[in-house]
N, C-alpha and C positions, 0 to 999 in steps of 0.2 A: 463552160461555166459562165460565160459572158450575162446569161440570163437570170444569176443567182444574185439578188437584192445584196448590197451590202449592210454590216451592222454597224451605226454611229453611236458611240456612247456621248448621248448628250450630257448628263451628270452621273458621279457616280461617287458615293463615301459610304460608311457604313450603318447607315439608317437607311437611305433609299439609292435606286440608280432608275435611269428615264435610258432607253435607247431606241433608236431608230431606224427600223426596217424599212424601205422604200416610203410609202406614205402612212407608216402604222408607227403609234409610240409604245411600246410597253412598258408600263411604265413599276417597278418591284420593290414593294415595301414591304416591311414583316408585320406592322402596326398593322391590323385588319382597320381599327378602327377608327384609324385616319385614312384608310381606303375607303371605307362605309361614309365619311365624311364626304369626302370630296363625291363620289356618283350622288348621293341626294341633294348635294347643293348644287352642283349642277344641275339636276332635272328640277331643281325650283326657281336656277336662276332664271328671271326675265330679259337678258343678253345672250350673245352671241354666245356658245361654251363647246369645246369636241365632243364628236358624237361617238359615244361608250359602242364599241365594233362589240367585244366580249370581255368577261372577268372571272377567272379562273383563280383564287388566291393562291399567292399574294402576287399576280402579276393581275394588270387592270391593260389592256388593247383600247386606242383612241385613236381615233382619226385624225391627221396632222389637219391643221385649219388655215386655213386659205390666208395668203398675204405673208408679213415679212412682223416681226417682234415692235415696237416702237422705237426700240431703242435699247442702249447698254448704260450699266453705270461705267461711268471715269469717261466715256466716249459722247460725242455731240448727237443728240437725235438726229436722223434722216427724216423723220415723218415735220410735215408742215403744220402752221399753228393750227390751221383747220382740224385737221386730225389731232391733234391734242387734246381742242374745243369738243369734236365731236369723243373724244375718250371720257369729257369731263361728263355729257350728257348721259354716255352709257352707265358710271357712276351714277349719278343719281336717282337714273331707273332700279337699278340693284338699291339703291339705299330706301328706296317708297317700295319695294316690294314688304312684302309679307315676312316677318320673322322668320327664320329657320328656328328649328325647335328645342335645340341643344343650344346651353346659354356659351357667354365669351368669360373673358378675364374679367374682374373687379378690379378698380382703381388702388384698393388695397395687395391685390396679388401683384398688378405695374408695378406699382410702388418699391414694393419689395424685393422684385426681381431687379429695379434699377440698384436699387442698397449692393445688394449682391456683385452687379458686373460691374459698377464704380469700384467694389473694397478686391473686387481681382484686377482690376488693369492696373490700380496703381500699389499694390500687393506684388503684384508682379513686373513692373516697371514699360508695362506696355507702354501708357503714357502719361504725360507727363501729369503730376497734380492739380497746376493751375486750370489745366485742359477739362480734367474729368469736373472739375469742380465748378469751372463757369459752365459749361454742357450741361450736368447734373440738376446748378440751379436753373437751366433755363426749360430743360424737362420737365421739371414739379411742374410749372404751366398746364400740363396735359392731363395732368393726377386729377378734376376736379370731375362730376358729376356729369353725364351726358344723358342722352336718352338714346336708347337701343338701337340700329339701325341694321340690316343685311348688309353683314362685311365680307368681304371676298379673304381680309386677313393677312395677304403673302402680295398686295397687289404692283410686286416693282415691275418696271417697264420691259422686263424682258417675257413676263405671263401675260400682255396683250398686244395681240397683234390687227395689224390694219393695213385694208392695201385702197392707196390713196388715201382717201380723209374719212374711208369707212372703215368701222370697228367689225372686223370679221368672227373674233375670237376672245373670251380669256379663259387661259389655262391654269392647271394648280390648284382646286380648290379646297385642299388638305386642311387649311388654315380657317376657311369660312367657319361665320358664327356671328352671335349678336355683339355689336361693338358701337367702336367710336367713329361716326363718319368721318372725322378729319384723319382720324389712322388711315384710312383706305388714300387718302390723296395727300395726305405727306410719304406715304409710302411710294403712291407714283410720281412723284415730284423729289424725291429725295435725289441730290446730288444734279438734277434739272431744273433747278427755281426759275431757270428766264423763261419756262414754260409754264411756272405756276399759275400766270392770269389768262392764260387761255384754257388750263384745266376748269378756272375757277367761272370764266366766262360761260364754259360749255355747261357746268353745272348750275349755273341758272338761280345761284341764292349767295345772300352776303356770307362769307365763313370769317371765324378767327384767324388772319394769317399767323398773330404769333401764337397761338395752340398749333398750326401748321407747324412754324417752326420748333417748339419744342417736341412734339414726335419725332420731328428730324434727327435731332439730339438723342432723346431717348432711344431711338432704332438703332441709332450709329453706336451710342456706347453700350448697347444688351445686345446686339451682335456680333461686334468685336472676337468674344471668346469662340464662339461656337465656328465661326467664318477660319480661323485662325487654326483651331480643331481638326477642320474638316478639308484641311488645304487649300483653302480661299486666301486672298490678302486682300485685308481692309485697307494697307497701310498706300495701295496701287494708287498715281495718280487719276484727281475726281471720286476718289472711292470714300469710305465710311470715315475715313481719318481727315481726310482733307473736309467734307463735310462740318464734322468738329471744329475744325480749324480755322472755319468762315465762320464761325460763330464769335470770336476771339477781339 
């Protein structure tokens, strides 16, 4: 049996599970249609993306993609500012491409979903008042009107990978849709800010850093529940709380 592949369960809870056979992911969701999301936003993205082997619902086969993840939250990057720079570049190819054709959230639906995870964390004594309430207001920041951009959606640092200071890969694109370009790079940048001016160098235009910052906020407190749900801890050193917490 020496020759028979082993199975890694990369994640697993009860919406979806990702594992992996020698160099194949399968990846099993019951949502077809955040299956159907992520194969066409791949074959539109203009970046590096796994190449779809076959899909058989609700399981989807991809080819694991060259290089190593960027990086973990709560943990230091291994990848160099180079790579950083060059992640910020591949971001903004995805943000000039072409709309995908299925719209994103409104600043009114954000909005409301923050109302929501604020009145559970401190409902339920997750954390403390003071906490959700300066984070809360510094979220609003993000609430204001943008123009549309190709969002990847889900883009934390552990869905792009790169070997050296080239971007090989990004994975997940369950989440893609028209958005806010600074979501896509406070999302990669959340809980790594001493990397944020090389994201921001590699992308190649002035951004707001504090709308950077308040999606940092907002991510970390409408996370919270669902991470905490699903077996995750936010509360992990450098993680979603500590996050919060540099805001203070």
């Amino acid at each position: 049996m020496a020759d028979v592949e082993e199975v890694e369960v990369v994640v697993a809870h009860d919406e979806r599970a990702t594992l992996r056979v020698g160099d194949v992911f399968l990846k099993v969701d019951a949502d077809r249609a955040r299956t159907d999301v992520e194969v066409e936003a791949m074959a539109m993205a203009p970046i590096p993306t796994p190449e779809v082997l076959w899909r058989q619902p609700p399981v989807l086969a991809l080819a694991a993609v060259r290089g190593t993840a960027l990086g973990r939250l709560g943990e230091p990057s291994p990848a160099s500012p180079a790579a950083w720079a060059a992640v910020g570049a591949a971001v903004r190819t995805l943000h000039d491409a072409p709309l995908p054709p299925w719209p994103g959230r409104s600043p009114d639906e954000i909005a409301a979903r923050l109302d929501v995870e604020c009145e559970w964390l401190v409902a339920n004594g997750v954390l403390p008042i003071d906490l959700v309430t300066r984070n809360r207001h510094i979220a609003e920041a993000a609430l204001r009107p943008w123009t549309p951009v190709f969002t990847h959606g889900d883009l934390q640092i552990t869905h792009v990978f790169v070997d050296g200071d080239e971007v090989t890969g990004v994975i997940d694109w369950s989440e893609a849709s028209r958005g806010d370009a600074l979501f896509d790079l406070a999302t990669l940048t959340l809980g790594h800010e001493e990397h944020l001016a090389d994201v921001v160098a590699g992308y190649g235009t002035d951004v707001d850093l504090d709308v950077i910052r308040a999606w940092w906020s907002w991510r970390s407190l409408t996370a919270a529940r669902w991470l905490v749900e699903h077996g995750f801890d936010p509360s992990a050193p450098g993680c979603e709380f500590d996050v919060l917490r540099s805001r203070m």
